[in-house]
GUMAR-407197 format. One record per residue (C-alpha): residue in three letters; x, y, z. Coordinates in steps of 0.001 Angstrom, whole numbers, padded with zeros to 6 digits, always signed. Example, Ala and Ser with C-alpha at 12.3 -4.5 7.8 and 13.67 -1.06 7.14 Angstrom:
2
ALA+012300-004500+007800SER+013670-001060+007140
This chain:
578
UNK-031078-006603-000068UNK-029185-003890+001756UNK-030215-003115+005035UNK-029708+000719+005240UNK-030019+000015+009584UNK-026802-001291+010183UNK-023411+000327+009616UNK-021914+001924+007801UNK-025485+004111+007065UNK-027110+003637+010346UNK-030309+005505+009212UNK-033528+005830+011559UNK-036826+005122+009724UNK-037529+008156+008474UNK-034670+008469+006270UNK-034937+005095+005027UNK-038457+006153+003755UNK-036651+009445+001814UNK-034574+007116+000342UNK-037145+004487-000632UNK-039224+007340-002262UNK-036245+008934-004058UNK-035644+005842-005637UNK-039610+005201-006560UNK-040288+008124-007573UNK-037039+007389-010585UNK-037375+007114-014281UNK-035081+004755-015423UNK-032245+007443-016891UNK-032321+009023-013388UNK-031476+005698-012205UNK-028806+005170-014429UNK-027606+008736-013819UNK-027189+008380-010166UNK-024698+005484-011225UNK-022011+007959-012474UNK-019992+010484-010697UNK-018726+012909-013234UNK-016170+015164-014114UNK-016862+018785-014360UNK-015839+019949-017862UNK-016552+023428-017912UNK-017418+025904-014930UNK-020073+027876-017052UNK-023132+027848-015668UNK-025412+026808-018529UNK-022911+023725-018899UNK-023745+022729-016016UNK-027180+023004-015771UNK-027512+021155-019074UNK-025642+018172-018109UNK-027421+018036-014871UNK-030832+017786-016744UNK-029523+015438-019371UNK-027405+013064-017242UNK-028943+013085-013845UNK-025501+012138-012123UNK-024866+011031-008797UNK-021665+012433-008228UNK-018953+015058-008827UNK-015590+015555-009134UNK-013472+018179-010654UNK-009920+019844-011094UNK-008815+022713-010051UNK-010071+026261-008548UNK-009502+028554-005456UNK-011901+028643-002264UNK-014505+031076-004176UNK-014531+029178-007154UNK-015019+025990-006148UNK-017731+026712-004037UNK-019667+028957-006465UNK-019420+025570-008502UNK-021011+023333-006056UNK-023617+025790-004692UNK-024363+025691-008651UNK-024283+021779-008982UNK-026365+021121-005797UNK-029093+024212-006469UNK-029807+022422-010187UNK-029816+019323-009250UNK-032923+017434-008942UNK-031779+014921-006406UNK-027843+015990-003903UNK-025413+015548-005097UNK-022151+013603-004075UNK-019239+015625-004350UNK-016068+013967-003653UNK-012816+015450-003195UNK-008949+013792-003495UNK-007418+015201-000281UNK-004167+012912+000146UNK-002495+015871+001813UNK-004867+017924+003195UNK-006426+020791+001744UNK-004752+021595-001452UNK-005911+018591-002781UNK-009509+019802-003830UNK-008290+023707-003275UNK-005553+025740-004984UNK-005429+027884-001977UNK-006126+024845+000636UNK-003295+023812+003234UNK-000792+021033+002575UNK-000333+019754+005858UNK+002192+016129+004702UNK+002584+013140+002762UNK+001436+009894+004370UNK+004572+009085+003739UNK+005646+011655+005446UNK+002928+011446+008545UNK+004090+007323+008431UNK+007580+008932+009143UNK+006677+010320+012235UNK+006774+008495+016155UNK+002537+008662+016303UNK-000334+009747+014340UNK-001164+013206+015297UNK+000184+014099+011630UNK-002264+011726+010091UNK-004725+013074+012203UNK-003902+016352+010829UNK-003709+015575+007506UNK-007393+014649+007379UNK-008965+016791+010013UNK-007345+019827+007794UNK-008528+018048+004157UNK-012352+017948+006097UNK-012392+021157+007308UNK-011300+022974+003695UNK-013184+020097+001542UNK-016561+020440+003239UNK-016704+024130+003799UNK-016517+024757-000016UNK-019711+022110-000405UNK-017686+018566-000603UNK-019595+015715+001259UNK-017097+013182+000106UNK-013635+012199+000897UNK-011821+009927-001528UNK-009218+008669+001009UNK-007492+007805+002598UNK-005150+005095+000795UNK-004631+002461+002772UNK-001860+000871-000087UNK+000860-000805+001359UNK+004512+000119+000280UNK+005457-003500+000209UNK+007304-002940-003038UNK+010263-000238-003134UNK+010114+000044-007080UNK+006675+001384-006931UNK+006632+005427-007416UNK+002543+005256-007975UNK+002248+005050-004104UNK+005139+005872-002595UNK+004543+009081-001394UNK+000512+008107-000421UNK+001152+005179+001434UNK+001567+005641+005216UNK+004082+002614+005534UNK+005273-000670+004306UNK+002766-003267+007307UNK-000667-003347+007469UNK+000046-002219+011271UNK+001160+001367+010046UNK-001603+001906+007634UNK-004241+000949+009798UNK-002714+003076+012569UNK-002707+005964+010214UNK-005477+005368+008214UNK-007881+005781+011106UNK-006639+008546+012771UNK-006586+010166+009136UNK-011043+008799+008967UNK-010831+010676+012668UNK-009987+013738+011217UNK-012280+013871+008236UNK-015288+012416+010434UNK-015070+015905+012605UNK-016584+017528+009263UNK-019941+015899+007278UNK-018082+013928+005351UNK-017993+010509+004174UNK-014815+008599+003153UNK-013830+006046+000852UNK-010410+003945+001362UNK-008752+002751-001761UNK-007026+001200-003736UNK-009213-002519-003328UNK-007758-004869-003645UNK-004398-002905-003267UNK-002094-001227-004539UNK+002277-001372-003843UNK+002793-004798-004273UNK+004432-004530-007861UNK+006171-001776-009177UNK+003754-001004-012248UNK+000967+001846-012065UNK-003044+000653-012964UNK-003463+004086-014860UNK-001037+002516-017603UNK-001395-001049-017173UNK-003417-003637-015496UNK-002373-003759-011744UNK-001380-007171-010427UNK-001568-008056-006829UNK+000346-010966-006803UNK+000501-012080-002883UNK-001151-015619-001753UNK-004277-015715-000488UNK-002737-016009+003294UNK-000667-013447+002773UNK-003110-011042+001346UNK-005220-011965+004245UNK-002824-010878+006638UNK-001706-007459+005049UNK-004074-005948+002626UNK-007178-007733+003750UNK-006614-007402+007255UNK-006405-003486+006446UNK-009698-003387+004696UNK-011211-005712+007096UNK-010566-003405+009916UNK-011837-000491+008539UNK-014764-001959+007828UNK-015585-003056+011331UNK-014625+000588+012699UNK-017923+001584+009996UNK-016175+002805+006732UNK-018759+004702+004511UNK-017147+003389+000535UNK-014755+001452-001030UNK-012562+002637-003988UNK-012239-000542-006524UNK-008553-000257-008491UNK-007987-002213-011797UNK-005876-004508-009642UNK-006139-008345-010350UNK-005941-010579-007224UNK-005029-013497-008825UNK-004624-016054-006220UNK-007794-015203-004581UNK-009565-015169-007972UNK-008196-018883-008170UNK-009580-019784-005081UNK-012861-018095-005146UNK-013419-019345-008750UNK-011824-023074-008926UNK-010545-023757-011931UNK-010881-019964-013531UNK-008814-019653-016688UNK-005841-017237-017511UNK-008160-014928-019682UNK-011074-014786-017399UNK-009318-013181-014142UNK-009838-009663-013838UNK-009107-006352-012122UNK-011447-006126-009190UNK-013957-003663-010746UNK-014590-006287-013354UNK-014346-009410-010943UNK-017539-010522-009052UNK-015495-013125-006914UNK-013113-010135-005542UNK-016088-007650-005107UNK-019318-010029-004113UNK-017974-013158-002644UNK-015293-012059-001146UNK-016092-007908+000011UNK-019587-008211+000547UNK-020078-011888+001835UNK-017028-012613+003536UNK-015582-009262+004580UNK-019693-008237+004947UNK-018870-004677+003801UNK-022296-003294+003315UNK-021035+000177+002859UNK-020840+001402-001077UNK-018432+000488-003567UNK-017138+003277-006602UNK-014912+001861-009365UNK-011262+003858-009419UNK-011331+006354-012524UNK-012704+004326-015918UNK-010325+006115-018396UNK-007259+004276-016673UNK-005636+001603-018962UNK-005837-000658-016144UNK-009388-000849-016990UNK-009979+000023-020657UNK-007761-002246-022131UNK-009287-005672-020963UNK-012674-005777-022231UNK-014172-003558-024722UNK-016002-000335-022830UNK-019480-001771-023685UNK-018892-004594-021886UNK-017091-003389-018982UNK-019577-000521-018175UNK-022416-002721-017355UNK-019352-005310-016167UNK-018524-003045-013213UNK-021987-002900-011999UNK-023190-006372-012410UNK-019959-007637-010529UNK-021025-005131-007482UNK-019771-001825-008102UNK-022361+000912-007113UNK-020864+003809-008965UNK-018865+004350-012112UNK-015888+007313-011365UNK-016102+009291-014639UNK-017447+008646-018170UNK-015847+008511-021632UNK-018861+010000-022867UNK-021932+010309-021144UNK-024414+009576-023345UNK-022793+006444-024427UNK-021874+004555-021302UNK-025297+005585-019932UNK-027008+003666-022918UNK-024383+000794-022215UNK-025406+000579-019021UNK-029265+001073-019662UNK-028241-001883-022553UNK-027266-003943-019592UNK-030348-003594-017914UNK-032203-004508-020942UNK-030476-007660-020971UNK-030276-009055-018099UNK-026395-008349-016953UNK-027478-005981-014647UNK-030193-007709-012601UNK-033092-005584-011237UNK-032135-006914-007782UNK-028796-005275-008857UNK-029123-002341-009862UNK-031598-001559-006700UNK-029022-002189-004195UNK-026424+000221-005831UNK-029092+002972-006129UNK-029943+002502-002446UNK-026364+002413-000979UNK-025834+005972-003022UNK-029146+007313-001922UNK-028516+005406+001748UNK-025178+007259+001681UNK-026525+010413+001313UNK-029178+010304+003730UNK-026366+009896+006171UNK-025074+012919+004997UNK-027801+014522+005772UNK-028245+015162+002162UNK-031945+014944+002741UNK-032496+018111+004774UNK-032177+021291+002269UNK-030108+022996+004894UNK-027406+020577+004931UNK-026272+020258+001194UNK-024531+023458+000739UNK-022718+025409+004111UNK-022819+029188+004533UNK-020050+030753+002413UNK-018782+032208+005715UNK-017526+028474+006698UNK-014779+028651+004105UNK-013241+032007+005415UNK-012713+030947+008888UNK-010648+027355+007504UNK-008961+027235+004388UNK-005981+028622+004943UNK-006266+029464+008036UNK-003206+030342+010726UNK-004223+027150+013015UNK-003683+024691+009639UNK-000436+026834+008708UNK+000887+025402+012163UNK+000107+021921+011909UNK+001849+021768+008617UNK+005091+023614+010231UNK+004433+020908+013155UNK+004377+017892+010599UNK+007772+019175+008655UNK+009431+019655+012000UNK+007636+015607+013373UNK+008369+014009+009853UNK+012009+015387+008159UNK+013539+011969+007958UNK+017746+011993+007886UNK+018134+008550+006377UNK+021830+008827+006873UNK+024864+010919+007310UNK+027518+007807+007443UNK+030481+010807+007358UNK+029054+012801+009813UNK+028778+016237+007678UNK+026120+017160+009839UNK+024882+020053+011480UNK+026388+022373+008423UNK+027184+025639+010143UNK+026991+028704+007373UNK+029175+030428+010199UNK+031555+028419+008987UNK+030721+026998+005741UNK+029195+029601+003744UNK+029597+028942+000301UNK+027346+026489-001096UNK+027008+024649-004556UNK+023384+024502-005284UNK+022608+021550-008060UNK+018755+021325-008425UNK+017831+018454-010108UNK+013733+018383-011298UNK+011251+017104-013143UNK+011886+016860-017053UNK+009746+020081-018127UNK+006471+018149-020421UNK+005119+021244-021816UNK+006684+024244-024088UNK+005482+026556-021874UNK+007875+025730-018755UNK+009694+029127-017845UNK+011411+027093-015199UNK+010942+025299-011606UNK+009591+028154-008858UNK+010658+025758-006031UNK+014192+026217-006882UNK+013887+029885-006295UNK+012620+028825-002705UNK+015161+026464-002043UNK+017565+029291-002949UNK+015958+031995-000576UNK+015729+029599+001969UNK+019866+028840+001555UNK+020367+032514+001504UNK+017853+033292+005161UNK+019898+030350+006485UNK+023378+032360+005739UNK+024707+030543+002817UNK+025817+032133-000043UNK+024345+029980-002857UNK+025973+029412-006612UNK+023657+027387-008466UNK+024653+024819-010918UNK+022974+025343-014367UNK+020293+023146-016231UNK+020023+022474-019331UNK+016334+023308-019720UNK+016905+026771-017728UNK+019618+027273-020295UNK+017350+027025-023314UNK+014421+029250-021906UNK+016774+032190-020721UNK+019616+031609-023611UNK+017184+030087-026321UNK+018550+026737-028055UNK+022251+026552-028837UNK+024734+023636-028913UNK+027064+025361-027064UNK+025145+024709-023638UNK+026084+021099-024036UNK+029365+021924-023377UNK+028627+024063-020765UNK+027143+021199-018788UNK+029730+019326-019179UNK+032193+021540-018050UNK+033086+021118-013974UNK+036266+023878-014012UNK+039476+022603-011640UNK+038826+020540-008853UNK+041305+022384-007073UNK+039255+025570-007940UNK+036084+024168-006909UNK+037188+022538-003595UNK+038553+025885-002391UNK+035704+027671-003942UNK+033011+026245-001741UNK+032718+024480+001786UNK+029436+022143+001084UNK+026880+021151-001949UNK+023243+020537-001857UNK+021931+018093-004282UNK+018323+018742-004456UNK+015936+016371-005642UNK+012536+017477-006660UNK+011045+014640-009203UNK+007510+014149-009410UNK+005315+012076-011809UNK+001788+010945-012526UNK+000424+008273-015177UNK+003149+008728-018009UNK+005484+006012-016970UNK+005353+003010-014479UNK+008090+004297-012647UNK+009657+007890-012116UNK+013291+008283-011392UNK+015993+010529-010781UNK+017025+012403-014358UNK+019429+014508-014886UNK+019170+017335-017247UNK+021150+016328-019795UNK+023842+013392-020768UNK+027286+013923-019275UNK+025993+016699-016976UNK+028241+018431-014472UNK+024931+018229-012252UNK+026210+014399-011413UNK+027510+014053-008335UNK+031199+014190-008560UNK+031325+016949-005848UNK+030683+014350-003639UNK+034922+013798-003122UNK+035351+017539-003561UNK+033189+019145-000349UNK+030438+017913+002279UNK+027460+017263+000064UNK+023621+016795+001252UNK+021863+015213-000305UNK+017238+016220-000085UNK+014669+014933-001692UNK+011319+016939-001786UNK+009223+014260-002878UNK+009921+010846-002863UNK+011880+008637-000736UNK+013929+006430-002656UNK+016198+008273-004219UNK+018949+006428-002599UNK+018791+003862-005387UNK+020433+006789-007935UNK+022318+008556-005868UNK+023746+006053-003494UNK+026866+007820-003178UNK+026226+010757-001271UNK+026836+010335+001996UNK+024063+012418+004088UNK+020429+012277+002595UNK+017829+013516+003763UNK+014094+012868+002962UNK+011792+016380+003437UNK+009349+014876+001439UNK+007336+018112+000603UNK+008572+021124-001918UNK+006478+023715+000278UNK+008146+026560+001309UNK+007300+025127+005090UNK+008852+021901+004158UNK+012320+023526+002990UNK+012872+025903+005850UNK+012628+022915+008118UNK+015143+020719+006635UNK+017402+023412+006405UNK+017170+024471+010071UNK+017310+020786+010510UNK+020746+020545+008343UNK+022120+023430+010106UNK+021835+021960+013772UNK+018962+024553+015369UNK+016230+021841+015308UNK+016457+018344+015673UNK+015659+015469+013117UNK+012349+013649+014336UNK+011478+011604+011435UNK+012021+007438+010805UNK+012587+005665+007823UNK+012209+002001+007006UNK+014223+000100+004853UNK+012549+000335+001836UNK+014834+003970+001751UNK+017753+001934+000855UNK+015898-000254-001655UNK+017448-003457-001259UNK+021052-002184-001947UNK+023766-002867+000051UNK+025915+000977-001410UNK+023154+003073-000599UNK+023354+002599+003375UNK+027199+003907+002828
């Protein structure tokens, strides 16, 4: 039975009784409802209003939308909505996460970069601020992963740091920062995530550490926030085998599961050992991690019955509804169950102060005075200029003058356009400008996907990538090259690396003998591993406009570089430190 007086709900009697008389006053599909938190699918009004009177979700989450629309869309969810709504939003970075006008403020890699915390404490005071004035109640962070594994591109940028000692350090000042707003927040990925290099979304994720050792990293992580009164838990589709083997003596091959599946990993050990009493939300259900180890009408009700409280997103909501209802029916959800879940979501929002009218929605004026605002535009300038890493500069190119060495060779190297509709990379223009406001004078080396959109498809531009002119020509040509790395990727393969445009591409870094060349990444930090022969490399870690002014200033001597690295930079190779 959960006791809704102790942390992480702390509720006086009077909102235990709300909660007890939401909860009686429940058919049974409003009690299933309250299970899900869904996706929005459309922003129409009538949409919304229907699926709020069919489904009777708990929860909301959506993609996508400025300041005004988002919170026109939550004033619109909450006002038709029988019982308040959760609505959680995926701020790893600040506010841009849940707003397409919200501040970026860093990375955690980035804020892990940096000599204290104030960046992490940044990061999520910022992501509160812009979250909660649009309506969010719910912060679905921070990511307390551990970047033990180099290979791993699925956390590398959200993970503060490769100890336990770093995440925790960042983690909570990050909680600090969303805690100064009505907001709740939910670390993830249980049982964690950056031990292997693969990503749950396309497989299932395997945390393969002993049982000591998870105990003294990952565990001692979670165990901490817990004690320091974390609100939820975010369950990946991450097996723990060795603890699975312990908890369940004898277990077979077959039968160990990703946490959201596994009772051992989510009752015996989170709840009874750990004594989390806070609520529990499995990671997003449409990830393969999840759907491809037991068949959906099984692992619905699965998720729930081994201690989940709420199911992040539906494949359809009628369906996994009735599967869950089925699970009720037969006994795989135990009424003891299914109570406890229902009173950790209501208990959660009772501490929101979901329970007073008043609360639930803030005046639109809130919004105005934060997102955006000139205050969070300086913290993220602060963060670029407390977290620009140089990870080396072994010929000591560095500080590049443009008084001196003007003429630079640009080669931008991106993501692989995924869509027909790419008219090319708008960052690149910034880097550019940001060159040019320096003092360079900037030739750009072409791309093969540029080529196609301005030229249209012709053979011919193979050739043209291929060609590098006279060495001679080039070396007298131009006093330094930038090699610009700005590669980013999301659940289409299990890891994302440096590409080049095209095979045999002039973009390949045989400038490198020819002129100083600098090497930046704008995204992740181990880019060492393809590149390890440039000499100076620098990690910016951001593609903002803030983020590239600040490395350049950096580059050309008028600000210092603040930033650390660990070794996972040099991922285990003995050429990239060179």
């Amino acid at each position: 039975m959960v006791d809704l007086r102790k942390s992480p709900f702390n509720l006086d009697e009077e909102r235990i009784k709300w909660v007890e008389r939401i909860i009686n006053k429940m058919t049974l599909e409003e009690k299933v409802g309250q299970l899900f938190v869904l996706m929005r699918k459309s922003p129409e009004p009538e949409v919304i209003k229907n699926t709020l009177t069919k489904y009777h979700q708990g929860g909301l989450r959506w993609q996508g939308g400025n300041k005004e629309q988002v919170y026109h869309q939550n004033k619109l969810y909450q006002e038709n909505s029988k019982i308040p709504l959760l609505i959680a939003a995926n701020c790893d970075n600040g506010g841009d996460g849940c707003l397409s006008d919200g501040t970026f403020i860093a990375t955690a890699a980035e804020a892990g970069a940096s000599s204290n915390t104030e960046t992490a404490y940044h990061i999520g005071l910022v992501a509160g601020r812009e979250a909660s004035s649009v309506g969010c109640n719910w912060m679905f962070n921070p990511v307390i992963d551990i970047f033990m594994n180099w290979r791993n591109t699925i956390i590398n940028t959200r993970s503060f740091g490769d100890t336990a000692e770093i995440v925790i350090e960042h983690a909570r000042e990050y909680i600090r920062g969303i805690h100064e707003s009505n907001m709740a927040c939910c670390c993830k990925h249980f049982p964690g995530d950056g031990v292997e290099e693969r990503d749950q979304h396309l497989v299932l994720g395997i945390n393969d550490l002993s049982v000591e050792e998870w105990n003294n990293t990952f565990g001692k992580a979670y165990q901490t926030m817990i004690e320091e009164g974390l609100e939820s838990i975010m369950v990946g589709h991450i097996a723990l085998p060795e603890m699975s083997r312990k908890l369940r003596p004898g277990i077979k091959e077959e039968k160990i599961m990703p946490a959201t599946l596994a009772p051992e990993l989510l009752t015996d050990l989170l709840r009874e050992e750990m004594g989390f009493n806070g609520l529990i939300i499995t990671d997003a259900t449409h990830m393969a991690g999840f759907t491809t180890v037991e068949k959906r009408e099984i692992a619905i009700p699965q998720a729930i019955a081994a201690g989940c409280d709420m199911i992040l997103f539906a494949n359809d909501e009628e369906e996994d509804m009735e599967y869950v209802k089925a699970g009720i029916r037969d006994g795989v959800i135990t009424e003891e169950r299914l109570q406890d879940a229902l009173t950790r979501i209501l208990g959660l929002k009772a501490k929101l102060n979901l329970d007073q009218k008043e609360n639930v929605i803030p005046d639109p004026s809130v919004k105005e005075t934060y997102v955006g605002c000139d205050e969070h535009i300086q913290f993220a300038k602060q963060a670029a200029d407390d977290c620009i890493t140089l990870v080396k500069d072994t010929k000591n190119y560095l500080p590049i003058l443009p008084v001196k060495q003007k003429r630079a060779y640009l080669v931008y190297v991106q993501s692989t356009p995924a869509s027909k509709g790419y008219q090319g990379d708008q960052t690149k223009q910034v880097v550019i400008e940001e060159l040019q406001r320096a003092g360079f004078i900037v030739d750009i080396a072409p791309n093969f996907h540029d080529l196609e959109v301005e030229e249209g498809v012709n053979p011919s531009h193979m050739f043209r990538m291929m060609d590098r002119g006279k060495m001679k020509d080039f070396s007298e040509k131009y006093d330094v090259a930038f090699l610009v790395i700005n590669v980013k990727g999301y659940a289409q393969e299990n890891n994302v690396r440096l590409r080049w445009s095209c095979n045999h591409t002039s973009e390949l870094p045989w400038y490198i003998t020819e002129v100083p060349t600098i090497g930046i990444s704008l995204n992740y930090t181990t880019h060492l591993l393809d590149v390890p022969q440039v000499h100076t490399f620098i990690n910016a870690y951001s593609s903002t406009r803030i983020s590239v002014r600040s490395a350049i200033e950096k580059i050309c001597g008028r600000s210092e570089f603040k930033g650390k690295a660990n070794d996972k930079v040099f991922c285990d190779k003995w050429d990239t430190r060179r």
